[in-house]
C-alpha positions in Angstrom: -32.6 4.8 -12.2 -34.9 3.2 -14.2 -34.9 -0.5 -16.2 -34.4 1.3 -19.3 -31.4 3.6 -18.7 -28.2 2.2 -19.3 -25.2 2.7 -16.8 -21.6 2.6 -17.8 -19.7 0.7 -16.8 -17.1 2.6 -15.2 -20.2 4.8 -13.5 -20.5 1.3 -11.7 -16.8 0.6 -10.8 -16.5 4.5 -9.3 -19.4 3.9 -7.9 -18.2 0.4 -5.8 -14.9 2.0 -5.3 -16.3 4.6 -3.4 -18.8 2.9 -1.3 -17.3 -0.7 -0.8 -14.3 -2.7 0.8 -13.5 -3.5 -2.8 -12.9 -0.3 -3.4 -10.4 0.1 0.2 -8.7 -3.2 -1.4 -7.9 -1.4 -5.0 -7.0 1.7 -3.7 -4.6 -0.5 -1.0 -3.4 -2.0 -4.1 -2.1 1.1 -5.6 0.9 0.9 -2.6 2.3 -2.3 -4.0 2.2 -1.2 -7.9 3.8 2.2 -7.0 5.9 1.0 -3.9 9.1 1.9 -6.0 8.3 5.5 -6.5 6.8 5.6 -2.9 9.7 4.4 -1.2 12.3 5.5 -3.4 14.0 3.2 -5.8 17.1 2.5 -3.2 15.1 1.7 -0.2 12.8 0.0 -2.2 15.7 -2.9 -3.0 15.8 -3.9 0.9 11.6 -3.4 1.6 8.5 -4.4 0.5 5.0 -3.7 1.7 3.3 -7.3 3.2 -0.2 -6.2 4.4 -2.6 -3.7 5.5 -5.0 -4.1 8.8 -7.0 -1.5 10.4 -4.8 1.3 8.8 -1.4 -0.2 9.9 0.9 -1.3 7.1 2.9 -3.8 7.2 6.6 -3.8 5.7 9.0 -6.5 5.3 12.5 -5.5 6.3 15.8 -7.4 4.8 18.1 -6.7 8.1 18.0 -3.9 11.4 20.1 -1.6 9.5 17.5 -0.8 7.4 15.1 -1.2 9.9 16.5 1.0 11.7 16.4 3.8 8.8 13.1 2.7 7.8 12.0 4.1 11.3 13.6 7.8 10.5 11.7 7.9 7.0 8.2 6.6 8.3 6.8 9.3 8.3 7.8 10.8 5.3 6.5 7.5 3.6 3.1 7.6 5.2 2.8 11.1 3.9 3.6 10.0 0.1 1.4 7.2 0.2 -1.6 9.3 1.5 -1.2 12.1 -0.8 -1.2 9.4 -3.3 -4.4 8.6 -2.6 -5.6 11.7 -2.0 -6.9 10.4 1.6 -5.4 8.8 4.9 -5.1 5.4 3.2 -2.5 4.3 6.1 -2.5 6.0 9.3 1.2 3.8 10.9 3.1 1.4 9.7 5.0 -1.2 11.4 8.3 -3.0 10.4 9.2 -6.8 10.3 12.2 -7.8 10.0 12.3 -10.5 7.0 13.7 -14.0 8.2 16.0 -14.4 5.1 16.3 -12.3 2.2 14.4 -14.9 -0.1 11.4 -13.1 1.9 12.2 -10.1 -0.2 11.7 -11.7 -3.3 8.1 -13.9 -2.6 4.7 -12.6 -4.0 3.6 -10.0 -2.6 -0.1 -9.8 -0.9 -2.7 -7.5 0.6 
């Protein structure tokens, strides 16, 4: 490209999304904005997704029980996030149990 040709701006940002762990990050973002419609608005009251690392995401748990069904519907989840994004964005995820329910309710982070 030459000096004198102008690039939009969101040529750029595709462009970075695409070819950057920026782009990963946003795209990883996407879980936590949609987590209600991925997990379903009832099991989305007693989960939250913590964190992403080498594929693996992270969810906190409020108690077993729902641990426990968390583990039945893992797979199903992993399939709406990825067809989400179009790509295998998370290949497992892994379950922690939260150490009180206030855990539930903190910020939420990648």
């Amino acid at each position: 490209m030459s000096k004198k040709q102008v690039e939009h701006i969101s040529d750029i940002l595709a462009r970075l999304q695409k070819n950057t762990a920026l782009g990963l990050n946003l795209e990883q973002a996407r879980i936590w904005e949609q987590w209600e419609q991925l997990a379903g608005e009832h099991l989305a009251k007693h989960c939250r997704p913590h964190s992403i690392k080498d594929g693996q995401l992270r969810i906190i748990v409020e108690s077993p029980v729902w641990m426990h069904k968390l583990s039945y519907l893992k797979w199903d989840l992993l399939l709406r996030i990825n067809r989400m994004a179009g790509k295998e964005l998370v290949s497992d995820a892994f379950f922690v149990l939260a150490p009180d329910e206030d855990t539930l309710n903190q910020s939420q982070d990648i």
